[in-house]
N, C-alpha and C positions, 0 to 999 in steps of 0.2 A: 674487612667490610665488603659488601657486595658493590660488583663493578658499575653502579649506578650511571657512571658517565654514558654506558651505552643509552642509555633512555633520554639523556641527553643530548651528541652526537656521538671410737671410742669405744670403741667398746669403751664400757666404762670400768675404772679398775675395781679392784678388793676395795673394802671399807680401809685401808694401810696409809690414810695420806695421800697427796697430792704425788704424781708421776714425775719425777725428775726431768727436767725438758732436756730434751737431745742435744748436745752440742752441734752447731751446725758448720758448715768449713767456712772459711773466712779469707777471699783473695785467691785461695789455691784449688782450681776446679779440674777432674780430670774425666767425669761423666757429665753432658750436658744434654738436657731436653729442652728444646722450644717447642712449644704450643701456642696458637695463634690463626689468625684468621688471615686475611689479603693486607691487611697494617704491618704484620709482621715476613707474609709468604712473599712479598715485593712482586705481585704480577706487573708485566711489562717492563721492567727492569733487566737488561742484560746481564750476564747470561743463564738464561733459565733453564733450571733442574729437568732434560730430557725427561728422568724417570717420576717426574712426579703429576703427569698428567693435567687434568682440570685444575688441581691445583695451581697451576702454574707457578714454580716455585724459584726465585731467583738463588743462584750461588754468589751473590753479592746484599742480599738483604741483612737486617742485622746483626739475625743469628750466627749467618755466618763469620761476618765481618766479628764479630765478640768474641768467637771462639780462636777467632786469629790473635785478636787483641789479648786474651788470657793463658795461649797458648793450651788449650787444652784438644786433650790428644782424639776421643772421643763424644762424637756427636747425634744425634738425632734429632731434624728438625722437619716436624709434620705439620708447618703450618699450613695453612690450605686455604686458599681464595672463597670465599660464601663462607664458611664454618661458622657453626653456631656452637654456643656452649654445651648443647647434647652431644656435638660431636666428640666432646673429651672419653666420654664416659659409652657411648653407644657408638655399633656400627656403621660404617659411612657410607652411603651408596653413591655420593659424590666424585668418588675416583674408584678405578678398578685397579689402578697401581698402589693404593693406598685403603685397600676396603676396611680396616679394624679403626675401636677407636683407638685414640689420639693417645688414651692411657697406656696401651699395651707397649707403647714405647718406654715407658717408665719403668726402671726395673731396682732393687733394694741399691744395687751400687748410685743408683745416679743421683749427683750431689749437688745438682746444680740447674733448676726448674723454673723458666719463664714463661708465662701467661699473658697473651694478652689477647682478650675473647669478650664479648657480648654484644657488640655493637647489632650485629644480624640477628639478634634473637627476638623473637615478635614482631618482625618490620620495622625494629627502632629507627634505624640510618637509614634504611629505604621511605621512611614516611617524613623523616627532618628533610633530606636531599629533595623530592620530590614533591613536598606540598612548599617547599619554600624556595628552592630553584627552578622549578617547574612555574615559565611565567603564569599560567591560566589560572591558578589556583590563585595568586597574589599573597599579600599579605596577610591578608582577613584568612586563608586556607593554612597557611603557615602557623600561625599564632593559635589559631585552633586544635591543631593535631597537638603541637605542644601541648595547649593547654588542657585540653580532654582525654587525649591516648596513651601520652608518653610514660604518665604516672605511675600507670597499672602494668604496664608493659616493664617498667625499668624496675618494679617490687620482684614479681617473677624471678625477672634476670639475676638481681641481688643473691635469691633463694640458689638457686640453679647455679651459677658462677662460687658461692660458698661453697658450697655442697659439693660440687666438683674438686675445688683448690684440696679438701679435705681428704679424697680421694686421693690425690697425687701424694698428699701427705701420708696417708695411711701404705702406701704402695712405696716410698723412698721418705720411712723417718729421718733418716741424717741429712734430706737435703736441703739448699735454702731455697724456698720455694718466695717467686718474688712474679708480683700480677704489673704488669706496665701496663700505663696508659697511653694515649693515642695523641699523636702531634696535632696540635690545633690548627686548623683548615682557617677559618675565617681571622678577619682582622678585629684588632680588642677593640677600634670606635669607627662608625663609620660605615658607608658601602665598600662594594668592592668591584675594582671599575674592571677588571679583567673578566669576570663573573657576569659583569654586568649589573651588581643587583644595587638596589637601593639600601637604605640604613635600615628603615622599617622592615625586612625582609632579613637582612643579616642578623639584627639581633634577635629573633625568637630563635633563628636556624644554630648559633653560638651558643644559647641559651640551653637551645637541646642537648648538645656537644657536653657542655657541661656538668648538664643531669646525668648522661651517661658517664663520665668522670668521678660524678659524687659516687654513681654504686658502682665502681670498681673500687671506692674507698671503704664504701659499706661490707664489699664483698668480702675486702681482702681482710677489716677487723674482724668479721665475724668469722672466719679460717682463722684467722690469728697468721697471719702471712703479710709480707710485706709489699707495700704498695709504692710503687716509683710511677709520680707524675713527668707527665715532659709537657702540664702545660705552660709553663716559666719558660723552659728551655725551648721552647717552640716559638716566643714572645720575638715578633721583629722577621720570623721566616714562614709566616704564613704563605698560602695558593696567592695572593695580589703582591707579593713581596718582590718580586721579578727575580734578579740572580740570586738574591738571599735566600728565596724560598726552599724549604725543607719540601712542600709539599707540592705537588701537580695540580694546575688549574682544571677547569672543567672537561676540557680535553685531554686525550690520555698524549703522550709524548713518547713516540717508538724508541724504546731503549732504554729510555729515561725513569718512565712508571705511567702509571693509572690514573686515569684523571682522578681527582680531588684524593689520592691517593701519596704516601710517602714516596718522594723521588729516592734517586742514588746519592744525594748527598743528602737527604733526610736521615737513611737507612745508615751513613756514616757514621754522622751527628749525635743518632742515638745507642748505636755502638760503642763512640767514643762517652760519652756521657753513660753508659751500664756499668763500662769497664772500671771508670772513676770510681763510682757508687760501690760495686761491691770487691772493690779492692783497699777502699779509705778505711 
């Protein structure tokens, strides 16, 4: 997601039958690719990837932390702080240490593909954070970008994030390609006093959060690719949660992460929770 706090402080085959689906590896991974945006790249999270520029890429964010967890020997992880879903597939002019897209790290061996991308695509998280934590705007400005913008914005997305996933597939048939979703920021009732916001104001902003959850579910059926939520597993460690919290409040915390942002024990959490998932 975009570092918002600062604004704050087939081809198709022969007529032959159906295509026998690939078997895909199961627990034992020895090529891995992460793709992802600042959810997965851990900015402001120590210690950060000298070489990965704008990005700002932590050596403790998930990816990494997963690949400890499975032992796998080979890695590439091009998350990148802003990235939007064109950046899988197009050139990035975001980093000069990382100018290709995000695909070219993908190559037929790699058996082992995590996605987690769309939030910055259209101003989605930049218009939830900003009409609805931005005191001026109020509630009435919050409730309205949901209710008028987000719609049309998050169809796009859907198209664009399938179409993408399809792509990594077509580039690594044997791999299990698996789209995550994004730890839940606000609390499930309620204001949130750290934040400072009122109820009225939290639930359109949750609301958004969610829609963008529904098309990472949309995205991932239509790729026929698997969709891991974390917002259960996020349930209790939201940004107001104090030492429980997975996620960073509205200020970024030197070391720690990026405001409203996955902290270091977020980035754990959901490493520890991958490594379950696709070892069961």
């Amino acid at each position: 997601m975009l570092a918002i706090a600062g604004l704050l402080s087939t081809a198709a085959c022969a007529d032959s039958g159906p295509t026998p689906r690939v078997e895909k590896p199961h627990g034992a991974f020895s090529s891995y690719v992460a793709i992802g945006d600042s959810n997965t790249a851990g900015p402001g999270i120590r210690p950060v990837d000298p070489g990965s520029g704008l990005c700002a890429r932590s050596k403790r964010n998930y990816p990494a932390l997963l690949a400890e967890e499975l032992k796998i020997s080979s890695v590439r992880d091009v998350s990148c702080t802003a990235a939007r879903t064109d950046d899988i597939t197009k050139m990035r002019p975001i980093t000069s240490q990382v100018p290709g897209a995000m695909l070219d790290a993908v190559t037929p061996d790699t058996d082992l593909v995590t996605v987690s991308m769309g939030a910055n695509d259209g101003g989605a998280w930049t218009g939830i954070l900003v009409f609805c934590l931005l005191e001026k705007y109020g509630a009435e400005g919050c409730s309205a970008f949901i209710d008028t913008k987000l719609d049309a914005i998050l169809r796009r997305t859907t198209k664009r994030l399938a179409s993408a996933l399809n792509r990594i597939e077509a580039k690594a048939p044997r791999a299990r390609v698996v789209l995550v979703g994004y730890l839940p920021i606000f609390p499930q009732d309620g204001g949130c006093v750290m934040a400072d916001l009122d109820p009225a104001r939290v639930a359109p902003a949750r609301a958004g959060l969610l829609a963008i959850e529904r098309t990472f579910k949309k995205a991932a059926k239509r790729a026929d690719v698997e969709f891991v939520s974390l917002a259960k597993r996020g349930a209790g460690h939201q940004s107001c949660d104090g030492d429980r919290a997975w996620v960073t409040g509205i200020k970024t915390v030197d070391g720690v992460g990026m405001g409203l942002h996955p902290n270091a024990a977020g980035m754990r959490a959901v490493a520890k929770f991958l490594a379950a998932y696709l070892t069961k």
